[in-house]
Backbone as CSV, one residue per row, in Angstrom:
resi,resn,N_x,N_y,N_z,CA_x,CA_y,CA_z,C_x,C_y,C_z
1,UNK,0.842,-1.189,0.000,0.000,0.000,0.000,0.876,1.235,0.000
2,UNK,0.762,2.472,-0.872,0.996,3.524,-0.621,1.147,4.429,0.874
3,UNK,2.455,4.923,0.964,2.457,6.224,2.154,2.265,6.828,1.476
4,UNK,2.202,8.225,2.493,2.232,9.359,1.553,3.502,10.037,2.185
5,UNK,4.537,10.535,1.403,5.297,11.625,2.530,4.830,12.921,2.067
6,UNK,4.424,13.178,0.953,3.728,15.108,0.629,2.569,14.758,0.463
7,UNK,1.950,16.215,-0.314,0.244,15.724,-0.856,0.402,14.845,-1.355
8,UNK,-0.998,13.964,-1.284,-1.330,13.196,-1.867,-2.571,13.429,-3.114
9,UNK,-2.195,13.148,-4.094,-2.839,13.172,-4.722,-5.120,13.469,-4.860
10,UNK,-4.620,11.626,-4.294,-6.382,11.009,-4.035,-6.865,11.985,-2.966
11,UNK,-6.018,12.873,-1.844,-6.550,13.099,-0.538,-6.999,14.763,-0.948
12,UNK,-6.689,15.251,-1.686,-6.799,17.017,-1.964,-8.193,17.186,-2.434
13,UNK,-8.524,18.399,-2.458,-9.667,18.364,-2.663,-9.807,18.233,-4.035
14,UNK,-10.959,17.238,-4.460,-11.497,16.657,-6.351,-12.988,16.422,-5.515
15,UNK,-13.515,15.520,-6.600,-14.785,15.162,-6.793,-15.387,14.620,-5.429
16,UNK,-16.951,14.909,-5.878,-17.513,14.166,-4.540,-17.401,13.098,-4.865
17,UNK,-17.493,12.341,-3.556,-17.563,10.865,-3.802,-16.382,10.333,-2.423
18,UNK,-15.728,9.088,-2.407,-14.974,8.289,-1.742,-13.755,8.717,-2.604
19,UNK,-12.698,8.195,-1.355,-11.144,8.288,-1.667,-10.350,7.358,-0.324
20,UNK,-9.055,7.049,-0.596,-8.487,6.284,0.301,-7.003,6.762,0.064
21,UNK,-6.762,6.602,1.409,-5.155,7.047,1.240,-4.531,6.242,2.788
22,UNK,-2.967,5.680,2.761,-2.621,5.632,3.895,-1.437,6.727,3.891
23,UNK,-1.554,6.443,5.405,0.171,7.690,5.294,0.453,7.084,6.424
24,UNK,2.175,7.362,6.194,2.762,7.099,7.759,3.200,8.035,8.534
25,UNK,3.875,7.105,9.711,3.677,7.960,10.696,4.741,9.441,10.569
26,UNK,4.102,10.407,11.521,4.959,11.684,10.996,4.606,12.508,9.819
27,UNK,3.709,11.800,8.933,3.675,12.128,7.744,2.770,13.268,7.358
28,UNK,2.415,14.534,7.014,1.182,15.543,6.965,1.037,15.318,5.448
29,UNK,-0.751,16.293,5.031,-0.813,16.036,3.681,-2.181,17.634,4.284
30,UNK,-2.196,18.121,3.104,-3.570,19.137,3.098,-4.964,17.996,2.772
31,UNK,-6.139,18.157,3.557,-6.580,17.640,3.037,-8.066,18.489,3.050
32,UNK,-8.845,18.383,1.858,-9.971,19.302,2.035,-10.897,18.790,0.542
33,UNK,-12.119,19.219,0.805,-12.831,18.968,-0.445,-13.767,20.307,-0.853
34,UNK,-13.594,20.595,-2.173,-14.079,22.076,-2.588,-15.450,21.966,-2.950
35,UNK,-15.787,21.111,-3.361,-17.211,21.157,-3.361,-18.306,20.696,-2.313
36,UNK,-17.386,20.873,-1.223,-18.606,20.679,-0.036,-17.651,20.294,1.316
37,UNK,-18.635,19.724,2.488,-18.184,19.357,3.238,-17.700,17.474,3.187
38,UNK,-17.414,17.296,4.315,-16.786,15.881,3.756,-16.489,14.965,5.188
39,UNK,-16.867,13.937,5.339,-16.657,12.698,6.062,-15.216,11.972,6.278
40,UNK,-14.755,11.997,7.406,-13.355,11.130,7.496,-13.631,9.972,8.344
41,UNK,-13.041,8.989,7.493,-13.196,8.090,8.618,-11.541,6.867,8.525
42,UNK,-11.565,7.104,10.224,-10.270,6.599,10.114,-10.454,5.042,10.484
43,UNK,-9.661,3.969,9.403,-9.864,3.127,9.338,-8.460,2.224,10.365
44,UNK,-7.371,2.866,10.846,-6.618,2.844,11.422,-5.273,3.830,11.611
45,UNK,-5.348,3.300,12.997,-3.705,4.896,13.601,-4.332,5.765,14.618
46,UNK,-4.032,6.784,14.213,-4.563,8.079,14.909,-3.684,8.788,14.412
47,UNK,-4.692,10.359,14.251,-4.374,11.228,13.172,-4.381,12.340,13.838
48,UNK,-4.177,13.480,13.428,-4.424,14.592,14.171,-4.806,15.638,12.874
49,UNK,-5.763,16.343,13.262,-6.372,17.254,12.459,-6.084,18.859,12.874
50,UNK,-5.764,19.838,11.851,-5.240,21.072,12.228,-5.933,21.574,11.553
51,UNK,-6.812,22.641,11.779,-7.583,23.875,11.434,-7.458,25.443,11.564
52,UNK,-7.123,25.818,12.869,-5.944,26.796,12.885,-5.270,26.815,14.096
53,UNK,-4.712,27.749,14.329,-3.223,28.083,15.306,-4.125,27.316,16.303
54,UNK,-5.194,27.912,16.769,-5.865,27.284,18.574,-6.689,25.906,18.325
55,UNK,-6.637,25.313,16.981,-7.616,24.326,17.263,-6.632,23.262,16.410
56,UNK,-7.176,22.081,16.961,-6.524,20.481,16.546,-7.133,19.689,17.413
57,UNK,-7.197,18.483,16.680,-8.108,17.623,16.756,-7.191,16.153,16.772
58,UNK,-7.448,15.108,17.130,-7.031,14.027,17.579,-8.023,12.815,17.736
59,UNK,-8.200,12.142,16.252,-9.039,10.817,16.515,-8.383,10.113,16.099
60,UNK,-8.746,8.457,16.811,-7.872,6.917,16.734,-8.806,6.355,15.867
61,UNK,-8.179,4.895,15.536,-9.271,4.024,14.702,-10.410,3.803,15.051
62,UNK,-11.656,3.643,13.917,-12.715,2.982,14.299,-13.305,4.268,15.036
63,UNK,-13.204,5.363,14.472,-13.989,6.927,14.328,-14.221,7.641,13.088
64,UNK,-15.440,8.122,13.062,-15.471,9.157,11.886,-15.601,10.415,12.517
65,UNK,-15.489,11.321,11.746,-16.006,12.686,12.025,-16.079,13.618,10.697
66,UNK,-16.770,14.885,10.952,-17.255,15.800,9.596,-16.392,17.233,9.848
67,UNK,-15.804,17.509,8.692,-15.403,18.371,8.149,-16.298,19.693,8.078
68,UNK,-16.186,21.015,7.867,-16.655,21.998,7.110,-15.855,22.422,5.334
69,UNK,-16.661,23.075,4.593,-15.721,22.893,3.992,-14.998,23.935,3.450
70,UNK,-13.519,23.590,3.566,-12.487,24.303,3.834,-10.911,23.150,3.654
71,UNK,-9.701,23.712,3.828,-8.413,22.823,3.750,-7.962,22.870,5.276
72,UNK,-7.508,21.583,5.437,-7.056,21.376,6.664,-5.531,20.586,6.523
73,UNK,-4.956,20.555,7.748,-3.993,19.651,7.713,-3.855,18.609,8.450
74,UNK,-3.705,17.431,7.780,-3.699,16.289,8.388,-2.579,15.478,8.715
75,UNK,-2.424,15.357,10.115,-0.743,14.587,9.733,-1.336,13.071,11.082
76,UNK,0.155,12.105,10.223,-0.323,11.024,10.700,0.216,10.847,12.156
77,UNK,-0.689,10.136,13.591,0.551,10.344,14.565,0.723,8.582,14.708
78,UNK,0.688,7.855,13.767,1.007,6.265,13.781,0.291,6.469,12.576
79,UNK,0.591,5.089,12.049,0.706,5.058,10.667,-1.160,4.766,10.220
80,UNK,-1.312,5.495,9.328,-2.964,5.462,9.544,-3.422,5.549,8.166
81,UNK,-4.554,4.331,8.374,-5.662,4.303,6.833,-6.936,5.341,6.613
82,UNK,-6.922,6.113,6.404,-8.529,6.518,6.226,-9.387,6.808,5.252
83,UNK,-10.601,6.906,5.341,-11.548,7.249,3.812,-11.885,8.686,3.545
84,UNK,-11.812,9.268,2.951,-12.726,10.336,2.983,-13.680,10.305,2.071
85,UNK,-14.746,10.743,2.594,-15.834,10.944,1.237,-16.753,12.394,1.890
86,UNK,-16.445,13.030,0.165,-17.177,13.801,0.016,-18.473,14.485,-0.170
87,UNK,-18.963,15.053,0.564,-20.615,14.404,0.899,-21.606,15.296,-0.504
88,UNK,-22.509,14.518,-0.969,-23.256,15.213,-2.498,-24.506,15.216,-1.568
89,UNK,-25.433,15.910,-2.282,-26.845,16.598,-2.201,-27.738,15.733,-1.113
90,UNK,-27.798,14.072,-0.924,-28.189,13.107,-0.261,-28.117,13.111,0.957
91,UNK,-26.602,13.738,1.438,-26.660,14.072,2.665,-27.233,15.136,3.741
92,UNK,-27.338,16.641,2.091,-28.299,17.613,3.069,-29.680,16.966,3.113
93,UNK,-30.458,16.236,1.972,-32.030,15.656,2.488,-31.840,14.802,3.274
94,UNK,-30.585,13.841,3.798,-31.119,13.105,4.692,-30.588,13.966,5.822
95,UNK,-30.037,15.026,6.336,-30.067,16.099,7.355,-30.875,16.585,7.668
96,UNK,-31.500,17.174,6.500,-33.113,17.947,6.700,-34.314,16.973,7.293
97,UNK,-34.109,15.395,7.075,-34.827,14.594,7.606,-34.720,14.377,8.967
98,UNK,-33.545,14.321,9.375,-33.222,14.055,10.709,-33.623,15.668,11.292
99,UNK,-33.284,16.606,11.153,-33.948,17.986,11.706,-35.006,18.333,12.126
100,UNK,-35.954,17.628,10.676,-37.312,17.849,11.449,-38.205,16.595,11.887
101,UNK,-37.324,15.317,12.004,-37.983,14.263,13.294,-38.341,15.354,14.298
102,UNK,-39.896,14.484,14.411,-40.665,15.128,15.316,-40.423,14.877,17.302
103,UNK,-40.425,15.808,18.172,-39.971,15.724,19.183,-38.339,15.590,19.426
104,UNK,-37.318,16.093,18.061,-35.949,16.081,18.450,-35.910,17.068,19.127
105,UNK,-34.930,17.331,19.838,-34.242,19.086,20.569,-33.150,19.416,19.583
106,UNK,-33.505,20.711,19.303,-32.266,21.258,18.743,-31.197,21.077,19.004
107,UNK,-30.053,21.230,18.595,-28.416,21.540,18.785,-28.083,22.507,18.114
108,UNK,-27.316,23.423,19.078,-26.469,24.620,18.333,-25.331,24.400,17.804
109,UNK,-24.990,24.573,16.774,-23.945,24.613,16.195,-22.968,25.092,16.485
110,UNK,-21.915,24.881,16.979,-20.000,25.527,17.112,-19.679,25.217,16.056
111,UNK,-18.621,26.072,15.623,-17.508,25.521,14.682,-16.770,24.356,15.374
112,UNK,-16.790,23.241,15.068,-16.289,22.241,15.961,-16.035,20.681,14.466
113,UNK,-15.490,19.717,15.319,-16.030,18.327,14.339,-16.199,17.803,15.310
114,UNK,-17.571,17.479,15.019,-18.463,16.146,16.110,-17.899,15.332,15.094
115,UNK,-18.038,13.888,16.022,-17.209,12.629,15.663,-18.482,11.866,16.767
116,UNK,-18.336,10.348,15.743,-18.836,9.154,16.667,-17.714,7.802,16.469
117,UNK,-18.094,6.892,17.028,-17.549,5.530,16.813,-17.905,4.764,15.905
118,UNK,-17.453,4.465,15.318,-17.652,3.132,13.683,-18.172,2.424,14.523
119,UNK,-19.614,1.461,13.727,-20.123,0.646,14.168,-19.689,-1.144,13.024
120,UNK,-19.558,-1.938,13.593,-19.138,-3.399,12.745,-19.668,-3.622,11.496
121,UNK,-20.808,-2.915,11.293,-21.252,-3.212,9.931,-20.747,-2.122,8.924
122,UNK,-20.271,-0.992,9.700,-20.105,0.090,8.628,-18.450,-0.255,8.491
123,UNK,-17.948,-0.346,9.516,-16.349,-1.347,9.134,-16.178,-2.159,8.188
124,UNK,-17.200,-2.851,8.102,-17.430,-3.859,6.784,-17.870,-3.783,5.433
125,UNK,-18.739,-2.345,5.507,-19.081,-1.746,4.661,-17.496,-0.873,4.137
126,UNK,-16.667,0.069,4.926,-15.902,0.861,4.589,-14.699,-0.172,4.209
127,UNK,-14.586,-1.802,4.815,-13.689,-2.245,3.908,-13.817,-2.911,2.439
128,UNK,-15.025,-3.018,2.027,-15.542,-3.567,1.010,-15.186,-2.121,0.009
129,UNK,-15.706,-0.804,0.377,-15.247,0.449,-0.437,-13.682,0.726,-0.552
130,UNK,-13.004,0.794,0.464,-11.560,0.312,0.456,-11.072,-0.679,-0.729
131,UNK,-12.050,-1.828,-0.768,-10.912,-2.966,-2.018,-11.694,-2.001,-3.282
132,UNK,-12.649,-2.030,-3.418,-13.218,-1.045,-5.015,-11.886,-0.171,-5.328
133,UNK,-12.036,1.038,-3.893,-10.819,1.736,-4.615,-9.885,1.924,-4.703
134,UNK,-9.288,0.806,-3.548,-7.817,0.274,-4.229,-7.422,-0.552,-5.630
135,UNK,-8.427,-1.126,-5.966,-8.118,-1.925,-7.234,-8.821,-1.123,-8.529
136,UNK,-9.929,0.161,-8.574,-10.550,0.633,-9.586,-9.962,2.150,-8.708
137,UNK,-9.162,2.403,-9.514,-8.684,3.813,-9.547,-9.636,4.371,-9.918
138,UNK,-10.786,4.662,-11.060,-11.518,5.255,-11.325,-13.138,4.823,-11.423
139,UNK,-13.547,5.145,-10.391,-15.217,4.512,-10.152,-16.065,5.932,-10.861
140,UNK,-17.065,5.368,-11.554,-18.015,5.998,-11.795,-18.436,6.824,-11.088
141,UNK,-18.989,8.065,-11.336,-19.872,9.426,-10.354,-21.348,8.354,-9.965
142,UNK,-21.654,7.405,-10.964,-23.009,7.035,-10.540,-22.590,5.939,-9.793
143,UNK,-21.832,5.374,-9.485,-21.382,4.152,-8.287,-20.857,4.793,-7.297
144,UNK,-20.415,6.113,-6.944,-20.073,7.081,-6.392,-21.751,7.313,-5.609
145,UNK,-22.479,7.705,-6.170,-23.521,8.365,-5.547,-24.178,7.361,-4.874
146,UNK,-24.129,5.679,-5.502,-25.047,4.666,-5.014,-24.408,4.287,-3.605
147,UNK,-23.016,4.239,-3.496,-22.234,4.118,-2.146,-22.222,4.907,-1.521
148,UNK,-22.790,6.400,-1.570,-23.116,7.455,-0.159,-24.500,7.072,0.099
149,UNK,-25.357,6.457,-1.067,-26.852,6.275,-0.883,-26.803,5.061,0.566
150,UNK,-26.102,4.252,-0.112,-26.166,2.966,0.887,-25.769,3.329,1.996
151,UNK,-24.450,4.335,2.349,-23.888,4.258,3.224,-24.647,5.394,4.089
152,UNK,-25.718,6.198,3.602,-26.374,6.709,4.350,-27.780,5.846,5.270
153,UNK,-28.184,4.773,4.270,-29.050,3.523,4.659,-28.570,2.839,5.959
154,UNK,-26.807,2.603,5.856,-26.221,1.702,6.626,-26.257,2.814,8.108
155,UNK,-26.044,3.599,7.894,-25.710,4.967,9.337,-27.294,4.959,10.102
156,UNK,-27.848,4.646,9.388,-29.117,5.220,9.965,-29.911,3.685,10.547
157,UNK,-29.341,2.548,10.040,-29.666,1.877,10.777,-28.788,1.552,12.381
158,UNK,-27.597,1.905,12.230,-26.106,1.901,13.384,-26.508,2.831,14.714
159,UNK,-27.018,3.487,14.353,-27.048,5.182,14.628,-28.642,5.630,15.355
160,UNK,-28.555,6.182,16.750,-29.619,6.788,17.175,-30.143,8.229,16.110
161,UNK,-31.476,8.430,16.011,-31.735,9.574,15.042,-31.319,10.561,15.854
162,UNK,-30.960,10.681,17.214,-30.298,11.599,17.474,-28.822,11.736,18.046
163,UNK,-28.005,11.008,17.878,-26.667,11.091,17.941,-26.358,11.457,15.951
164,UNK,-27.572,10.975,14.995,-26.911,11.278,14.140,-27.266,12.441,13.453
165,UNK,-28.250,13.596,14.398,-28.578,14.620,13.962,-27.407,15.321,14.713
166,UNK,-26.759,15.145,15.726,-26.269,15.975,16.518,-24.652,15.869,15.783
167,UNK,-24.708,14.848,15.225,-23.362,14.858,14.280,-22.988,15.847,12.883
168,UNK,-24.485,15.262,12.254,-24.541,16.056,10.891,-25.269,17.445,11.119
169,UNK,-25.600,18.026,12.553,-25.627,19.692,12.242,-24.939,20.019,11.719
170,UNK,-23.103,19.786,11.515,-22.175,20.622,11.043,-22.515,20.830,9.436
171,UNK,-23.525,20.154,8.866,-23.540,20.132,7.263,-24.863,21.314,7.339
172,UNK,-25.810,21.794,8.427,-26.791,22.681,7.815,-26.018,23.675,7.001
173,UNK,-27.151,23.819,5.936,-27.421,25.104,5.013,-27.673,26.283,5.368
174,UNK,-28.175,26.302,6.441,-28.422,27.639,7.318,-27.334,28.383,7.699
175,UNK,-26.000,27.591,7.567,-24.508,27.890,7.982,-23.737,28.707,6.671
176,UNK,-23.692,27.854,6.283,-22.543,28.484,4.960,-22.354,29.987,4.110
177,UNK,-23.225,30.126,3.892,-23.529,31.986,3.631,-22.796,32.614,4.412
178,UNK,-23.211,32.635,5.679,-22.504,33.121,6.835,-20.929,33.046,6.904
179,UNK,-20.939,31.597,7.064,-19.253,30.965,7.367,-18.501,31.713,5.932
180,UNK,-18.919,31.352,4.904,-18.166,31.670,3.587,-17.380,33.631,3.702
181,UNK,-18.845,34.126,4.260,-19.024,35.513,3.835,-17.786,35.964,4.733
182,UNK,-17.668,35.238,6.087,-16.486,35.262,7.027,-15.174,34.812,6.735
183,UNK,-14.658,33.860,6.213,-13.779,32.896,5.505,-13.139,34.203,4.242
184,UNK,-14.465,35.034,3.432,-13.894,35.848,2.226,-13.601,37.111,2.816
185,UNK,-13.589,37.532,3.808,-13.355,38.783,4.189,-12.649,39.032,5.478
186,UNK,-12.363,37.819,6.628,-11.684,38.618,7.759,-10.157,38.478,7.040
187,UNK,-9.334,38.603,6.273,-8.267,38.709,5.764,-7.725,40.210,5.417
188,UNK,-8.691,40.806,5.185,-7.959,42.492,4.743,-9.156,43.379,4.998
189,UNK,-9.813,42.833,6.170,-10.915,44.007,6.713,-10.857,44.005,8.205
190,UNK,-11.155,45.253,8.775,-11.327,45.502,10.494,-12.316,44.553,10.708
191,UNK,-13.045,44.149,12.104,-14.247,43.766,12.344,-15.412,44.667,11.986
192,UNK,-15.158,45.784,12.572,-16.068,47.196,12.135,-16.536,47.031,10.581
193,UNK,-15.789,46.596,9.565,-16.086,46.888,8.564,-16.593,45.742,8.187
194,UNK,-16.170,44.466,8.431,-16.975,43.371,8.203,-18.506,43.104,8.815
195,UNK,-18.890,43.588,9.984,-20.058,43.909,10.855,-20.399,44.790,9.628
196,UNK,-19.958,45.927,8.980,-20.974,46.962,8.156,-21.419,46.221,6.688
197,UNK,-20.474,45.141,6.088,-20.446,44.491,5.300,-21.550,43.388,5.152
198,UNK,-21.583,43.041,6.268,-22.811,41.795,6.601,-24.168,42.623,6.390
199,UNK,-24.357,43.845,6.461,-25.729,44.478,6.666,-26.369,43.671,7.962
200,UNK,-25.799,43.325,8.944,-26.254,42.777,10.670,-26.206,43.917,11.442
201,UNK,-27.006,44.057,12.320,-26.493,44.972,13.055,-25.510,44.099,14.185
202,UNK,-24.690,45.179,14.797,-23.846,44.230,15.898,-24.288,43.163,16.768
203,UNK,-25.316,43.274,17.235,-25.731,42.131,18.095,-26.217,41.454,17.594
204,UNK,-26.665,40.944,16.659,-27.079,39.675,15.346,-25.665,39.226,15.056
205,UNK,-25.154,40.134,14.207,-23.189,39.444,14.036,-23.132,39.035,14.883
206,UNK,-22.753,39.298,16.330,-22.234,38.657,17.541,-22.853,37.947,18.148
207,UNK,-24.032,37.014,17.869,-24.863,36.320,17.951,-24.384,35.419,17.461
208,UNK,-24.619,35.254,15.802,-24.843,34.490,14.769,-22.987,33.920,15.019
209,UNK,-22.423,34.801,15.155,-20.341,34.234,15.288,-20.424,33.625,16.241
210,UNK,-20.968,33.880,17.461,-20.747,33.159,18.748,-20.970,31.777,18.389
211,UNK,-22.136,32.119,17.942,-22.907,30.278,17.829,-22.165,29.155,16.447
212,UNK,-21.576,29.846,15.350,-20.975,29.057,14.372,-19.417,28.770,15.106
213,UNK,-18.427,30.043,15.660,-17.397,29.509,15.733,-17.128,29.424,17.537
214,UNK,-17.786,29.778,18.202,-18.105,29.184,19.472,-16.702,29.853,20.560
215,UNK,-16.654,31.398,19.772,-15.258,32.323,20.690,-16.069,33.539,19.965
216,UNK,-15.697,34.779,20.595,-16.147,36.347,19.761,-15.169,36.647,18.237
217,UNK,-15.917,37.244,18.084,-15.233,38.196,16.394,-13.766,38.627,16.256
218,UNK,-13.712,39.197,17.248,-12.334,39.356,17.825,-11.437,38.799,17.755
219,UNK,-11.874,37.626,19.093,-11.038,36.900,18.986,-10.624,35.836,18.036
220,UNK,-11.161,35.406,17.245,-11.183,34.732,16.255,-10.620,35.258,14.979
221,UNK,-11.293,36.706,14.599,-10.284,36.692,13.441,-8.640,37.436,13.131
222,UNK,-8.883,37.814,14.582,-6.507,38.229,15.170,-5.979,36.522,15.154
223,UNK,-6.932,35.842,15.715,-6.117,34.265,15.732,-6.049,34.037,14.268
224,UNK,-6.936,34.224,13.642,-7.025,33.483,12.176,-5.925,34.445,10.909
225,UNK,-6.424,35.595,11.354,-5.123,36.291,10.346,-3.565,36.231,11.240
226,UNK,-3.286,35.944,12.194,-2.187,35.301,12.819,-1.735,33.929,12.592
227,UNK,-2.478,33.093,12.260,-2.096,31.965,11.577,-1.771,31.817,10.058
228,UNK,-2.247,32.872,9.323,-2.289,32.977,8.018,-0.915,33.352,7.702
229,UNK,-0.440,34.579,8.313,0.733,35.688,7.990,1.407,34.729,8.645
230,UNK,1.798,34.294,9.787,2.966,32.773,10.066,3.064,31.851,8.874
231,UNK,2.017,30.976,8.302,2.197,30.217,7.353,2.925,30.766,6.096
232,UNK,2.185,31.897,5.808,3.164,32.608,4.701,4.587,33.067,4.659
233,UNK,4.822,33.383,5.849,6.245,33.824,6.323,7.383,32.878,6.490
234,UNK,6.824,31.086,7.150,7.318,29.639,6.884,6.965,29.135,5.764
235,UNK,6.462,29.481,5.538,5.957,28.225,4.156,6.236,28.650,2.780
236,UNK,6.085,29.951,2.795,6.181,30.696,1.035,7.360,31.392,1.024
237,UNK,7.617,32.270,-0.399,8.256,32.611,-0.817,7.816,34.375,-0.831
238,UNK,7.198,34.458,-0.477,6.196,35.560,-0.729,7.184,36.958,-0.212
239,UNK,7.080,37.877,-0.088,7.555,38.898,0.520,6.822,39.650,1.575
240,UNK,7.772,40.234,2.424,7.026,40.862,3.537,5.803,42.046,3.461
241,UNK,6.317,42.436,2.020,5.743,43.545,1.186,4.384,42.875,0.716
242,UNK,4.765,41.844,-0.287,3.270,41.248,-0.648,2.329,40.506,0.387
243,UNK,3.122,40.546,1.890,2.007,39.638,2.423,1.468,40.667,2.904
244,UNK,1.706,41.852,3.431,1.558,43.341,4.556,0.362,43.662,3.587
245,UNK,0.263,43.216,2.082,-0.984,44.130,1.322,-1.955,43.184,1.135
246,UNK,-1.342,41.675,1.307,-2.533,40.999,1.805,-3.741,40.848,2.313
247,UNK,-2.741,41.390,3.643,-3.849,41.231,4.575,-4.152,42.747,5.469
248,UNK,-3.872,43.622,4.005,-4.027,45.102,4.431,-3.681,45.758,5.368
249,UNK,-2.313,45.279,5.613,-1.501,46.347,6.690,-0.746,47.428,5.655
250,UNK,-0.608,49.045,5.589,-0.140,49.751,5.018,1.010,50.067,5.949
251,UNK,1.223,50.104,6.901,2.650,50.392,7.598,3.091,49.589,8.727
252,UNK,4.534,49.328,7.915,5.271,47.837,8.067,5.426,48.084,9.889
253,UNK,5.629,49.299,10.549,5.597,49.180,11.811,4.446,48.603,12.579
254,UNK,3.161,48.942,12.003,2.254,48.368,12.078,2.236,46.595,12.394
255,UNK,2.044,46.444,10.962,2.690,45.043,11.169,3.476,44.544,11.609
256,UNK,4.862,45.188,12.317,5.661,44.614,12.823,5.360,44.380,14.601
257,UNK,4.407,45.281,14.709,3.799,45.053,16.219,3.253,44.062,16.273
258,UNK,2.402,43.821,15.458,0.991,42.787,14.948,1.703,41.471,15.009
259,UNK,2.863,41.123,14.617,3.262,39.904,14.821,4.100,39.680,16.197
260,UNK,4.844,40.494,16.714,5.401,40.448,17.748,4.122,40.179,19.120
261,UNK,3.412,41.046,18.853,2.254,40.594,19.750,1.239,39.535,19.720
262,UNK,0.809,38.825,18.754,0.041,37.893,18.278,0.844,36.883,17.879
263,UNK,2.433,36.841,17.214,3.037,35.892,16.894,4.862,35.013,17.515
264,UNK,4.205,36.689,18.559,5.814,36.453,19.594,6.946,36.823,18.904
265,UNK,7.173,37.022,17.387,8.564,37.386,17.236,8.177,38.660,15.940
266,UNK,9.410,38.939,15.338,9.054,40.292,14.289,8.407,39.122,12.721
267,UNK,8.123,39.944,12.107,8.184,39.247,10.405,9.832,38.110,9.956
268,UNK,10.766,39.274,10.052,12.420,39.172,9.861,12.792,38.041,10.766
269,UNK,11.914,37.674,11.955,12.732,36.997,12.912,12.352,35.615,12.585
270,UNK,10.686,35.619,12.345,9.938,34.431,12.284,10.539,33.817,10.666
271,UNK,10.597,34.726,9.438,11.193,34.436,8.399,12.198,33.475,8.371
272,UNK,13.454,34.197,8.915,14.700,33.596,9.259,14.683,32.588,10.365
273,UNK,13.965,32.068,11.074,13.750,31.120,11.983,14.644,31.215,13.107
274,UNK,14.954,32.702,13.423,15.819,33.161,14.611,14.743,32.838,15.955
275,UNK,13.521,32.754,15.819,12.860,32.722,16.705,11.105,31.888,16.626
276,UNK,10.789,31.243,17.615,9.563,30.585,17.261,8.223,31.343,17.287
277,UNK,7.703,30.865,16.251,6.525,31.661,16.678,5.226,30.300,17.234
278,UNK,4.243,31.446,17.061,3.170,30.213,17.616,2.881,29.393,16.472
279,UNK,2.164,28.401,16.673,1.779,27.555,15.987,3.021,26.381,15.295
């Protein structure tokens, strides 16, 4: 079987549907799917999941959990099999089904990944999808759709209707507008201006943020453009110049506070790896 030591190919974001990849241990890969949110399920190891600077995640074998959708990083912490599949249209009607079972209680949504435990039949199910796509590199979109059909059949028999509503909130529709509109703009705007941008008034914004990413406005998007400007500063090639207009800092003193305070060292320092920053 395939490791992976970089991206992997099968694991980046492509088509809906199933994918399989192993990696070993030590090993990271981006992993994300662009046309939606998406299902992991680890078939063995334990993995650790990175989303940004304050959040990571840590599930062992014989767990799934749900994605938003977005790129994450996945690295292996023992050598680990997992599936991902990308979830198509089937999964918001069978969400919307589970929502409005009669006499459920709501759940509020955090930005979070709820996760449950693999049950023996869906193990058996996810290794039977495992040999398909290890041996048929290329499965049909319509054998694609019939194996989320089933495998939504198989969950719902495994599965209380409410452990598996309280799982798949993270896929409502009621979310994404929101999340997206946040995701395209805390990068080179104040909060002030993103609050004027939303047409919310403040206490609706600070409502509606509390409850998707489950910390204030604030605080969330200094962490999130603090994780961004680190990655760029380790990871790219970019210049201090092109990242400062990025993320709309016009004076480099400016920015040079902005990281010292949020990232512990200067731009120059974190660059040159004279000094650690967070994350």
């Amino acid at each position: 079987m395939d490791t992976i030591t970089r991206a992997d190919s099968k694991m980046v974001p492509g088509n809906k549907g199933f994918c399989y990849g192993a990696i070993s241990k030590g090993a990271s890969t981006k992993i994300g799917c662009k046309f939606g949110d998406m299902i992991i399920f680890v078939l063995s190891g334990r993995i650790r999941i990175m989303a940004e600077i304050y959040k990571e995640y840590y599930y062992s074998e014989n767990t799934f959990f749900i994605l938003k959708q977005d790129d994450y990083k996945l690295e292996a912490i023992s050598d680990a099999r997992i599936i991902r599949v990308c979830l198509n249209d089937q999964w918001l009607k069978f969400y919307n089904r589970l929502k409005n079972t009669k006499g459920l209680k709501r759940t509020k949504f955090l930005y979070q990944m709820p996760w449950l435990p693999t049950h023996p039949h869906v193990d058996s199910y996810l290794f039977d999808i495992k040999q398909k796509l290890s041996h048929n590199k290329d499965i049909s979109q319509n054998l694609q759709d019939k194996l989320q059909i089933d495998l939504i059949a198989l969950l719902e028999k495994c599965f209380s209707t409410k452990d598996l509503y309280q799982f798949f909130v993270a896929a409502d529709r009621e979310i994404p507008d929101f999340y997206k509109f946040i995701m395209n703009t805390y990068r080179n705007r104040g909060l002030e201006e993103i609050i004027v941008a939303s047409k919310l008034s403040p206490s609706t914004f600070n409502r509606r943020f509390q409850e998707l990413f489950g910390v204030s406005p604030y605080q969330w998007i200094i962490a999130k453009r603090a994780e961004d400007i680190n990655r760029k500063l380790v990871e790219t090639n970019k210049s201090i110049a092109e990242i400062m207009k990025r993320y709309n800092f016009t004076d480099y003193s400016h920015f040079n506070r902005f990281c010292k305070m949020h990232l512990g060292a200067t731009p120059t320092e974190i660059r040159k790896g004279t000094a650690k920053a967070w994350g």
